[in-house]
N, C-alpha and C positions, 0 to 999 in steps of 0.2 A: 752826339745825340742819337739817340736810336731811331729805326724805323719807326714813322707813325701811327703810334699806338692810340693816341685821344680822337674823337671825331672831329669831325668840321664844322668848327663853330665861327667859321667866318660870318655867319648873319648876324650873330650874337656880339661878337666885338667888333664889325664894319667901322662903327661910328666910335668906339673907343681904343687911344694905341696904348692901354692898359694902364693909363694915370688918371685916375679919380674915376675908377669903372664903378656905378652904382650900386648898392647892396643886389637889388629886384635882378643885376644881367649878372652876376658872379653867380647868385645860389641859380640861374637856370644854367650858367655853362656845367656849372657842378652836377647837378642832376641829370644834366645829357651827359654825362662821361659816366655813370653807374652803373653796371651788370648785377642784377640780384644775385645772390648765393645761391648752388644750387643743394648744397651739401646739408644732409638734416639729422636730426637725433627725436627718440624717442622718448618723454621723460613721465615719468611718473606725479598724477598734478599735483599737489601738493610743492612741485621743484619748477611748475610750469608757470608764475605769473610770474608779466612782463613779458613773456616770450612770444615770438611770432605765427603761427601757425604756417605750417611748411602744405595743407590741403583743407578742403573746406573738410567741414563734420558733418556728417551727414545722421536725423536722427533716427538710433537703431529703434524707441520704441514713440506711443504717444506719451504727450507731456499735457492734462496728467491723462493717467493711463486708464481712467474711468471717471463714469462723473461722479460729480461729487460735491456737497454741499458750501458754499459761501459763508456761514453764519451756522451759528447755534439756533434751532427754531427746532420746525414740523414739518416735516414731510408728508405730503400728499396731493390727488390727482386732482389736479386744478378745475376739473369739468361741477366737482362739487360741490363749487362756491360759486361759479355761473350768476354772476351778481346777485348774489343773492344770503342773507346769514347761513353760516353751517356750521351743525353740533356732530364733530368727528372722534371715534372713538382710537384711543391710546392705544396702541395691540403691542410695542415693544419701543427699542431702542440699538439707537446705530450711532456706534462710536466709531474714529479714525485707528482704522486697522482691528475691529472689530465691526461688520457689516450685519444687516437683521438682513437674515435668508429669506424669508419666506415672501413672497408677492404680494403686496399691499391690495386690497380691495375696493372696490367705490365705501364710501364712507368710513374709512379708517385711515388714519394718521401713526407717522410713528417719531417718537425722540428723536432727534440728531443733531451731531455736533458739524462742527466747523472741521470740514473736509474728510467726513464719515462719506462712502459711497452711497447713492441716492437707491432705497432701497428699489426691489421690482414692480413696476405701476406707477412710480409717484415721478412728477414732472414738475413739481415745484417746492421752494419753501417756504415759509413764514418766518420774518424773526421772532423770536420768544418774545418781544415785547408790544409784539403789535396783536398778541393772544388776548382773546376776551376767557375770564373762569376757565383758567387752567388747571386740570385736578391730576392724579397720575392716571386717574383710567379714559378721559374727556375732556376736551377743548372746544370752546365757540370761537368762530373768526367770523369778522362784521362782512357785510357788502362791500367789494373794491378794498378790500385792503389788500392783496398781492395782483399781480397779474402773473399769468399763466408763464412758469418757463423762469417762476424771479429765484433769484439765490442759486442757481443751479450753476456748476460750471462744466461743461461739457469735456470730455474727453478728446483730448488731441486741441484742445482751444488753445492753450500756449502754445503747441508743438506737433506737426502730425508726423506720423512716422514716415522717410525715407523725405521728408525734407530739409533743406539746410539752416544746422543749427548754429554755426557757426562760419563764416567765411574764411578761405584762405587771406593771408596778411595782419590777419588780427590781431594786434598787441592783449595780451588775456589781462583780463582784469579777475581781481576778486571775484566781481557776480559771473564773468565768462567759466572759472573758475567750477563754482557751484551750479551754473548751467549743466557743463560737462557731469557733474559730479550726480545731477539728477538726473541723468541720460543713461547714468550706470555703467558709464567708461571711467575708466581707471589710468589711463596714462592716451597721453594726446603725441602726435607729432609736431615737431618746431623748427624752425629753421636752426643751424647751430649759431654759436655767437659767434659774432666776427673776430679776428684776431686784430688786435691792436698794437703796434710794437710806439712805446714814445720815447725821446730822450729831447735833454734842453741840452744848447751849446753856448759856448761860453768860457773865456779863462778866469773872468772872476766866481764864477757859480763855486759855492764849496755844499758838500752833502750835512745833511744832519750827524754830525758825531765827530764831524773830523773840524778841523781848528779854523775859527774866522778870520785868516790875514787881515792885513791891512787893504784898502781898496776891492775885498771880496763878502759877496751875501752869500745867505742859504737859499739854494732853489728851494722857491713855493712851489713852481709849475708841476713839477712831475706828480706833484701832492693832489693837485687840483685838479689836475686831468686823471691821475688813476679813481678818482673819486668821481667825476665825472662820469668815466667810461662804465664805470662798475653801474653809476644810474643808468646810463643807458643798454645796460644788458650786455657787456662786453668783454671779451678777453683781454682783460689789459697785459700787456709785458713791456715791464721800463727795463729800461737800455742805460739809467743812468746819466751822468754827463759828461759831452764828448766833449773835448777840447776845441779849439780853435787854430788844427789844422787840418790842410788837405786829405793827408792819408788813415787819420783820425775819424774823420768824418765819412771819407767813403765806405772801409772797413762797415761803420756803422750802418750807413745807410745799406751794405750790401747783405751782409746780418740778420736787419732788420726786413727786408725784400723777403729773404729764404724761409723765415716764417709766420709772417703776417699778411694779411688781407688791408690791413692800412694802415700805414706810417704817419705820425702826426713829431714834427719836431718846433721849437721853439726859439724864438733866439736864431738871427743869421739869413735872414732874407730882406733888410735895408741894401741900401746902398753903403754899409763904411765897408773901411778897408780888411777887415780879417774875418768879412762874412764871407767864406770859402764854399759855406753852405751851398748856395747860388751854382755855383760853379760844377761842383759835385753834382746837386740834382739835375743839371742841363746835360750833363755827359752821360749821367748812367739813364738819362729816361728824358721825358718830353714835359718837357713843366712850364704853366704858363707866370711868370712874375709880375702881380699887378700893385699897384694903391690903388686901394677900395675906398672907395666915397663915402667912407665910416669911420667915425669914431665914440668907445678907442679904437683901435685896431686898423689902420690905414694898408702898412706893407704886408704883404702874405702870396706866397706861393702856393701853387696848386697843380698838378698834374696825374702821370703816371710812371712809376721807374720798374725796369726790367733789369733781371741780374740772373743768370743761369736758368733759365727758363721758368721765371718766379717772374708775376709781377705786383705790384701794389700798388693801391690809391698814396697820393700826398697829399698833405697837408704843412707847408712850409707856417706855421703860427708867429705871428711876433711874440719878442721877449717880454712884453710889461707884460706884468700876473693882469692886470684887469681886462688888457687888450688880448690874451690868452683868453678865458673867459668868454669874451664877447664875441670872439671869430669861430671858437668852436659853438659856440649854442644856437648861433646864428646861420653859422655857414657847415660845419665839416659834421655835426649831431644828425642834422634833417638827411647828409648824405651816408651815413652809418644806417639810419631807420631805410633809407633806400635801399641800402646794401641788405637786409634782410628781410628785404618784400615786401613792408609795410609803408606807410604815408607817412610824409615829416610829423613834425609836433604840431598840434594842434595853440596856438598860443591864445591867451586867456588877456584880451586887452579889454580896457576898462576907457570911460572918460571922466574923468575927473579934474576938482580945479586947482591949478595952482597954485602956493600959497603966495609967491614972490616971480618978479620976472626973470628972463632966461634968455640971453643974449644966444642968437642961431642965424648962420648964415648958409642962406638959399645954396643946395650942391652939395650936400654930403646930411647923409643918416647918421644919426645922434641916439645914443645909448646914456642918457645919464642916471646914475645908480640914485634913491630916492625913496622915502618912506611913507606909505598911504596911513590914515590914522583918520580917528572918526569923533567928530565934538559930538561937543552934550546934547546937539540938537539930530542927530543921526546923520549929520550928511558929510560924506570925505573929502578929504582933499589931503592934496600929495605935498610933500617939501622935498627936495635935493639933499643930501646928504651932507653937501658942501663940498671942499676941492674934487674936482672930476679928473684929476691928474690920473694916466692907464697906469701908475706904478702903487696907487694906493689900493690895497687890496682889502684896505678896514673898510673901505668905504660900501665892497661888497657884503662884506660880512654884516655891517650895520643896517644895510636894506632891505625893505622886501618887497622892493620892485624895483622896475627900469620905468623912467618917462622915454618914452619912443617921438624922435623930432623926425619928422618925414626928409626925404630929401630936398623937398621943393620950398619948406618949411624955414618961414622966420621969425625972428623975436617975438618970444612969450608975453603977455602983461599978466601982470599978476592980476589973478582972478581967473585967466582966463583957461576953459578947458585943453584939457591936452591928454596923450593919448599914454594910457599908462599900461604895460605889464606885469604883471603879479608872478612873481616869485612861488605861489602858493601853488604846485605840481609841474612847477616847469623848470626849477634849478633845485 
């Protein structure tokens, strides 16, 4: 093993000698071993959602840049209505990106639309339907029907200039997006995307195209995680599948080290006999081996490996596609969003009732795949998909949630509430 590259996370596993370590102390050892990226690109926005913001924005002008009207109404000095009725006379109109020049006077009004700038003199507006005998040259407005200052939106109210329009870390969304885009910048900076190298191991794994032996599947994994990694903004590069041996596997791992920022492998961190995996990762780097207090997805390793003065995150993943699945979204995804200066995922949990009960025993976090639906009366409730086997991977495809079972957490009864996630922005 190499010199100690991971920090000291002796406080963190004291009380566990890494069997049945709880979901809550894995994702913190994980998150203490992160260094953000410091490496960044420039993109053009249009190419920039989902990506990270590598500095805050700062904004170049105000947002909006003048004031300007709320609503289609009339324009004029508020002092003229001073509780009292007033007969104002029409002098023009002010459309959006067509403004009436000239300076409004005591007793005159002018047309305007919804986000015309507020001509000169006038400090308020009226909706057009709160007009009393509207003509084109004349309008009466009652007593108290606006107050001074209404429909107006001031300049710089969204946005003043030279302050921050955006934060560094920011995943951009759409509206981040169109922020940018009304600020009148053109291409933002981002952190670049992490490199990702995966491969699954395995002697019975065969690829898509090549022939099904006997006692051999087709890898899902490498499917599921290159599809994954791409949601999460990533470089993916597969590696394909290694074999199940020593020099097979290290070649790989060493490979994979020389160009990527984090290795995620599948398959070969159990205890049987031709997971060489294991063995490999402990020699070229510092990796911790735990069963995690989850399921699916119980065994998984996790460190950091060194190879020619390259090093990379690990992610040792078990082999069942569902417990693949559940260790990355859960554990290795929140440490990728780390890797590029942003906050894990935000997860989107719900309470809802059971339809049937749900056998759980107290010491281990429960991911079971499961479908929210909603009766005729509006109110939901979730059912299980049925077998929770980690190798059934319809079972994920058929869901569109997870019931989350707490660690401390025992049998369900039906009826009863339970804590559900929603598939719906989060897989």
């Amino acid at each position: 093993m190499s010199q100690a590259i991971l920090p000291d996370l002796s406080d963190l596993l004291a009380h566990n000698d890494q069997h049945d370590v709880p979901v809550a102390i894995i994702q913190q050892v994980i998150a203490r071993c992160i260094t953000p990226l410091n490496d960044t690109e420039t993109l053009p926005l249009k190419q920039a959602l989902g990506r990270v913001l590598a500095q805050d924005v700062i904004s170049p002008i105000n947002v909006p840049s003048y004031d300007n009207s709320a609503m289609d109404g009339y324009a004029f000095i508020a002092t003229d209505l001073a509780n009292k009725s007033a007969k104002l006379t029409v002098v023009g109109k002010a459309y959006a990106g067509h403004p009436y020049l000239s300076e409004v006077r005591p007793g005159e009004c002018v047309r305007i639309m919804t986000g015309a700038a507020i001509p000169r003199g006038c400090d308020t507006v009226i909706a057009q339907e709160l007009v009393n005998d509207a003509t084109d040259t004349h309008i009466s407005i009652a007593p108290n029907a606006v107050t001074a200052g209404d429909n107006r939106r001031l300049a710089g109210e969204d946005l003043r200039i030279g302050s921050v329009a955006l934060r560094k870390g920011k995943r951009l969304s759409p509206a981040d997006i169109g922020l940018l885009a009304s600020l009148g910048i053109a291409e933002t900076t981002v952190t670049r995307r992490p490199r990702v190298a995966f491969f699954s191991t395995g002697d019975e794994l065969r690829s898509i195209g090549q022939a099904l032996d006997e006692g051999c599947v087709y890898d899902s994994n490498r499917y599921t995680l290159h599809s994954m990694l791409v949601r999460a903004q990533c470089e993916p590069i597969d590696m394909g599948v290694v074999k199940d041996d020593p020099a097979s596997l290290e070649k790989a791992l060493r490979e994979a080290c020389a160009q990527a920022d984090v290795i995620i492998t599948t398959g070969g961190v159990s205890a049987g006999d031709a997971d060489y995996t294991r063995q490999m990762m402990a020699r070229l780097g510092e990796v911790l081996f735990c069963k995690i207090a989850m399921r699916p997805g119980r065994p998984m390793a996790f460190g950091k490996i060194q190879c020619d003065g390259h090093t990379a995150l690990l992610f040792g993943l078990p082999g069942n596609p569902v417990a693949v699945m559940a260790t990355f979204y859960f554990l290795a995804r929140d440490a990728i969003y780390q890797l590029m200066g942003t906050k894990p995922h935000t997860q989107t949990l719900l309470k809802v009732a059971c339809t049937h009960a749900i056998r759980k025993k107290p010491g281990r976090t429960e991911y079971q795949r499961a479908i929210v639906s909603t009766d005729t009366s509006g109110k939901q409730h979730v059912t299980l998909t049925g077998a929770q086997g980690s190798g059934i991977l319809s079972s994920m495809s058929e869901a569109n949630c997870m019931v989350v079972l707490d660690h401390d957490q025992s049998d369900v009864a039906a009826g009863e509430l339970v804590t559900v996630l929603a598939f719906d922005g989060f897989i």
